[in-house]
C-alpha positions, 0 to 999 in steps of 0.5 A: 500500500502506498503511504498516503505522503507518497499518494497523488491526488487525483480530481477526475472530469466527468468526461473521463468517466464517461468515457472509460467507465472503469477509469477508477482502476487506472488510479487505485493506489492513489486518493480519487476526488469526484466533485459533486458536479461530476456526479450531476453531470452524469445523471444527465447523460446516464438516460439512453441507448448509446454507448454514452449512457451505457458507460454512465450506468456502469460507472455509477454502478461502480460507484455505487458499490464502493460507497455502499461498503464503505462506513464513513464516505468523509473519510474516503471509500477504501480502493482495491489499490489502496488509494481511496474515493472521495467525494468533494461537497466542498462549494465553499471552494467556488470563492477560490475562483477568479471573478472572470470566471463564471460560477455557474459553470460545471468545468469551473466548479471542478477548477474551484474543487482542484484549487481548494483542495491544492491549498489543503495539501500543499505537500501533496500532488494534486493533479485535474484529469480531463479530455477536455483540451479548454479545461486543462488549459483554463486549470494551468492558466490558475497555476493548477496541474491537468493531464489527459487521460491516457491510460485508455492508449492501445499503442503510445507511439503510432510509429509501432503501429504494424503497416503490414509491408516491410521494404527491404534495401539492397544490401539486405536483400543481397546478404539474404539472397546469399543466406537463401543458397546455403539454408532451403529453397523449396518449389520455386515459390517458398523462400526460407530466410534468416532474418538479420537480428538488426530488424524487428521480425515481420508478422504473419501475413504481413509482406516483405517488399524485395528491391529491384528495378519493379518491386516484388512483393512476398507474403510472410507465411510462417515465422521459425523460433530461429527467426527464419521467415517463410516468404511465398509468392502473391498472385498478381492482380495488377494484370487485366488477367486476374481482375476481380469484377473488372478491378485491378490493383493498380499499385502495390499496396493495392496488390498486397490488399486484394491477396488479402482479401482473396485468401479464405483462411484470413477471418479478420482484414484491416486496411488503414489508409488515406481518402482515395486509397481504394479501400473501399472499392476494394472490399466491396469488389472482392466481396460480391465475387466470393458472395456471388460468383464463389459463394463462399458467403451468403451475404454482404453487410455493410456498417459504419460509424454515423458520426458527421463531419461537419454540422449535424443536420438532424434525425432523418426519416425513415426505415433503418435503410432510409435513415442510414442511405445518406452515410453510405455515400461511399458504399454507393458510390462505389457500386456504381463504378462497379455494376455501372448501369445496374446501380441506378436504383439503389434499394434494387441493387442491394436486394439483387446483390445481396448486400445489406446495410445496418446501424451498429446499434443494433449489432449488440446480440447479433450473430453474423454467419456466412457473412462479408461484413465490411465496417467502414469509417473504423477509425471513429469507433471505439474501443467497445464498439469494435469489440462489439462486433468483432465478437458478433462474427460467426463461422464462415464469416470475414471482417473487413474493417476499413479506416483512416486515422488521419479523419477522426470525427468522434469527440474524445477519440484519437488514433492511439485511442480508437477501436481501428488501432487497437483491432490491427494491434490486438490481431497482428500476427494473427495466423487467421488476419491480415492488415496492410496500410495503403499510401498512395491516392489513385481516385484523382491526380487532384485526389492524390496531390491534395493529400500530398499538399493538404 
């Protein structure tokens, strides 16, 4: 147990509760205020049906049996970590605040508990914990220390996040090649390499780029506990030979995602990339061949995050198709490169296509079996949500999750926070998924510049 000298104090935002419902734990060895504001604030949010509310519910009910337990909530509810849970009733503490800030406001109120309570234990570290950016400013701006949240990070630093594709210089390669004559060679097409100790082991079903004057691309089969790396050869479908619905890949990023997409035996395919990488497109053409022309599933099922860019322009009317129809821009517009003339009725393409499109509300009990589930826009959904629906897939099944980490709309989210990162984290090296990152733009010369320039 920590002595109490040594333990911080933390005073905790409503939004990281709403946030992470067990944000608690995160502090546990360390004395947990919660302004009564907090608790108010919370009994605003805990009414609905989304995950906001549910989060709320399981917090409160947290709280709720840790205060019933304890005898004498003054002196603080005891933590499994030894810290303790307080409860700060303390609205003298407003008289702290400067007269330019309103006393009226819930944010201030917190401020006005974190400065009382600094003044209280001056010996002691007394540190504000808040998403909110304006909030931690505000709280340094009066001397007080604030932090983000981050213990909700699946990765600290994107540059480890897997990109599925490992690009080997010459000198590499050339000392490989040697290795290759002396260690195995088997029917043309499996390589057996031993990876130098200098670089980190690629993942499996991650690709290995070999240089030259037209890059090679081969795919990581198996990884030996000596550190030999079995490569075997991709099909091309950069040839008008091997296109799937008229689709060809036309780089070779875009060549790595469809043999991804094409292998059966992969359950779960991430692609992260930017606008006009042909994600997408590609999900979309190599489903309706494998649904329909191989029938290796019964269906396409299309979801997304129905979070706006800009201004929300309200509830829209409707069955549960009509009102999601204008978030699956990008799926129509898609298939109508696709079908071409058979996309102008859209309700008509679906049904005779066998695609369906559906709310991530209502994924929550599901089962989907014999299903080609794309989820697109991953990067704005959260941690729970994708486990949601990872969790949802039944046999015979793929996922395909679909995202940009460089367009986050969800307040709150980040990419070292969202359910997009920590899918192609949690999976890498997964013998049953794959995960490539897609670079260059080929939807315009325009596309491709603006992402180069904006």
């Amino acid at each position: 147990m920590t002595p109490q000298s040594t333990r911080k104090i933390y005073i905790l935002d409503t939004n990281v509760m709403i946030h992470d419902p067990n944000a608690l734990q995160q502090f546990d060895e360390h004395d947990v205020v919660l302004p009564i504001v907090v608790l108010e604030e919370m009994d605003h949010v805990k009414k609905g049906l989304d995950e906001l509310a549910r989060n709320v519910r399981e917090a409160s009910r947290q709280l709720d049996e840790l205060s019933l337990n304890c005898d004498d909530l003054s002196k603080g509810c005891p933590l499994p970590g030894g810290g303790r849970l307080f409860f700060e009733l303390n609205h003298r503490a407003m008289a702290l605040l400067p007269d330019s800030l309103s006393k009226g406001s819930g944010d201030n109120r917190i401020i006005a508990v974190t400065m009382s309570l600094q003044q209280q234990h001056p010996e002691r570290h007394v540190i504000l914990v808040s998403k909110d950016i304006n909030l931690r400013i505000k709280a340094r701006a009066l001397g007080l220390k604030s932090e983000d949240y981050r213990s909700d990070r699946v990765v600290s630093d994107l540059s480890i996040l897997p990109s599925g594709k490992v690009r080997l210089d010459h000198n590499t390669w050339a000392t490989m090649a040697e290795q290759l004559e002396n260690i195995e060679q088997q029917h043309g097409n499996h390589f057996i390499v031993s990876w130098p100790e200098s670089m980190p082991l690629p993942h499996r079903n991650s690709f290995v780029i070999l240089p030259g004057e037209r890059e090679v691309a081969m795919r990581c089969a198996q990884i030996d506990a000596d550190r030999r790396v079995h490569l075997l050869d991709i099909t091309s479908y950069r040839h008008e030979r091997h296109a799937v619905w008229g689709v060809q890949a036309r780089n070779i990023e875009q060549n790595m995602a469809m043999n991804l997409l094409m292998d059966a035996d992969l359950d779960l395919v991430a692609m992260m990339g930017l606008a006009g990488s042909g994600k997408t497109l590609l999900a979309l053409a190599t489903g309706l061949h494998q649904t329909l022309d191989m029938g290796l599933y019964d269906k396409i099922l299309v979801t997304r995050a129905t979070v706006p860019m800009g201004q929300d322009i309200g509830f829209l009317p409707g069955s549960e198709r009509e009102k999601l129809e204008p978030w699956m821009g990008a799926i129509t517009d898609n298939l109508s490169i696709l079908l071409g003339d058979e996309a102008q009725n859209f309700s008509d393409t679906l049904g005779q296509h066998r695609i369906e499109i559906a709310a991530l509300s209502y994924a929550r009990g599901r089962t989907f079996t014999k299903t080609w589930l794309i989820v697109d826009e991953a990067q704005n959904l959260t941690p729970h949500q994708m486990k949601t629906i990872v969790t949802r897939m039944g046999e015979d099944s793929k996922l395909i999750i679909l995202g940009n980490n460089a367009q986050i709309d969800t307040p709150y989210l980040t990419a070292h926070t969202n359910g997009l990162t920590q899918a192609v984290s949690a999976f890498a090296g997964w013998e049953h998924a794959g995960h490539i990152a897609l670079k260059a733009s080929e939807r315009s010369r325009l596309a491709a510049k603006a992402v180069e320039l904006l």
